[in-house]
N, C-alpha and C positions, 0 to 999 in steps of 0.2 A: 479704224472704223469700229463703232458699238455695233454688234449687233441685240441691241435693246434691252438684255437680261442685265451685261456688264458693264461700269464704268468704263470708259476707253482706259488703257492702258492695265487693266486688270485681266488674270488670264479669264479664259471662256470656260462656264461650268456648263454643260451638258450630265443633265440629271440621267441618262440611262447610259454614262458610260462612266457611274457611280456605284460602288459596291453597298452603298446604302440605299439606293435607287431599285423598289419593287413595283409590278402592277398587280393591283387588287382585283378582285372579282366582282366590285360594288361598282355599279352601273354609275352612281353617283360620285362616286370618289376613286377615280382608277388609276393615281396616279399615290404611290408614298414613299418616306423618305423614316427609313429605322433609324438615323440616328436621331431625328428633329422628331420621329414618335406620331407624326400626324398623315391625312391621309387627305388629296384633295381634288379639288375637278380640272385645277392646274398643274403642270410643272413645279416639282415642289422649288425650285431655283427660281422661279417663276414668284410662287410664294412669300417666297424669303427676302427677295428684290424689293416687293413691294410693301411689305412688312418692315425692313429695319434699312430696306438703301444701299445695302450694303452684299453682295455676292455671299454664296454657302461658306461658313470657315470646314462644314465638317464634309465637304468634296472630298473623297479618296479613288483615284480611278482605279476600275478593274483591272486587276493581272492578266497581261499580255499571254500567258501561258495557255497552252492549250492542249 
């Protein structure tokens, strides 16, 4: 089943469980993504979906460590 971001059978990208995945201070842009450099009013995975079609290549998930 898609849930909307991914092509079915592609894994699931969740932008805040991304080590490139930060929230801003900017009222209007509270969501970014350091490695893609940009800063938006969406999900940057959200962004990127709808910009090239295609899910994050630069997804890295945060260390389980703690």
């Amino acid at each position: 089943m898609s849930d909307g971001i991914n092509p079915p059978g592609t894994p699931q990208v969740r932008c805040n469980q991304c080590v490139h995945y930060f929230i801003t201070h900017e009222l209007p842009f509270r969501y970014g993504c350091r490695a893609l450099d940009f800063k938006s009013r969406r999900q940057p995975a959200l962004v990127v979906m709808a910009s090239s079609g295609q899910s994050c290549f630069y997804f890295q998930p945060k260390s389980q460590d703690k």
